[in-house]
N, C-alpha and C positions, 0 to 999 in steps of 0.2 A: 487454421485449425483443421484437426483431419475429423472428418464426416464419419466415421466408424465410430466415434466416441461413446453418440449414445445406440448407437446398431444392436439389434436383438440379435442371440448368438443362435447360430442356425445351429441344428441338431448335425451331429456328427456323421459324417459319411461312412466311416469304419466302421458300421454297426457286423453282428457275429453273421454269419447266412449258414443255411441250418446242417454245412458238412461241417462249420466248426463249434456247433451249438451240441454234440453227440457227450455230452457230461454225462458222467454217473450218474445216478439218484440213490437215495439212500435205500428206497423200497427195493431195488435190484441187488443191493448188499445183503438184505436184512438174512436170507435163504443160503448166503455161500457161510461154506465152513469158512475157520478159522487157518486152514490151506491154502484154501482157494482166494482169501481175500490176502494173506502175505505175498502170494505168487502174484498178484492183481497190482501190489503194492510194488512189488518189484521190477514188473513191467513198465509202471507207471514213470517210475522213477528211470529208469535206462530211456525211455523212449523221454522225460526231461532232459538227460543228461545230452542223447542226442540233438536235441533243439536249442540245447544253451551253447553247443559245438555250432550250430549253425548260426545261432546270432551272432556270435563271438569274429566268426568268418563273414558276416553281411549277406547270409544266402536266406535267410530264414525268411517264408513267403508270410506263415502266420505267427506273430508273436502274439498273438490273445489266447495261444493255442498254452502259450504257457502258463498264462494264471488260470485257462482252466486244469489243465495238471495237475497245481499246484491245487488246487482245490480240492479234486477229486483226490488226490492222495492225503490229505487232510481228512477230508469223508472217511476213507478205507481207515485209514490213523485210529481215527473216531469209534467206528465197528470193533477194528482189534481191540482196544483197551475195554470198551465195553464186553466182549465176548470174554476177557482175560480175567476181567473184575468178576462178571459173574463166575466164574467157572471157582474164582476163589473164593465166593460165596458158597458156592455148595456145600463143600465137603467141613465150614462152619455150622453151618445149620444142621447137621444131621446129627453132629454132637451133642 
């Protein structure tokens, strides 16, 4: 029988160390226009686009780097539809 069976699972060695922990937060969104966060969004996504080229080639040092990304452009996602929704609020309410 192999010995590992009932073995407690040790915690992951891969954990993030804190040059790839640099995520957005939403409180740093909350202040940028409606420019500044598409141009953010943009970025975000070229610099994905770049990383998914690197995995693709077996070069890629960080892939955690990608689902923060993916994250963080979901965040920005998040901000635009809300800044877009309000905005389309306004000019109902004044009616």
């Amino acid at each position: 029988m192999n010995g590992s069976v009932g073995a407690v699972r040790q915690p992951s060695s891969h954990r993030l160390d804190a040059a790839q922990t640099n995520f957005m937060k939403f409180a740093e969104m909350k202040d940028m226009t409606l420019v500044e966060l598409s141009a953010k969004s943009r970025d975000l996504r070229h610099e994905m686009f770049n990383l998914r080229l690197q995995q693709a080639s077996a070069q890629l040092e960080k892939p955690a780097r990608l689902r923060l990304l993916r994250r963080d452009i979901a965040r920005l996602e998040t901000r635009i539809s809300q800044l877009r929704a309000r905005g389309a609020e306004l000019p109902a309410k004044a009616m």
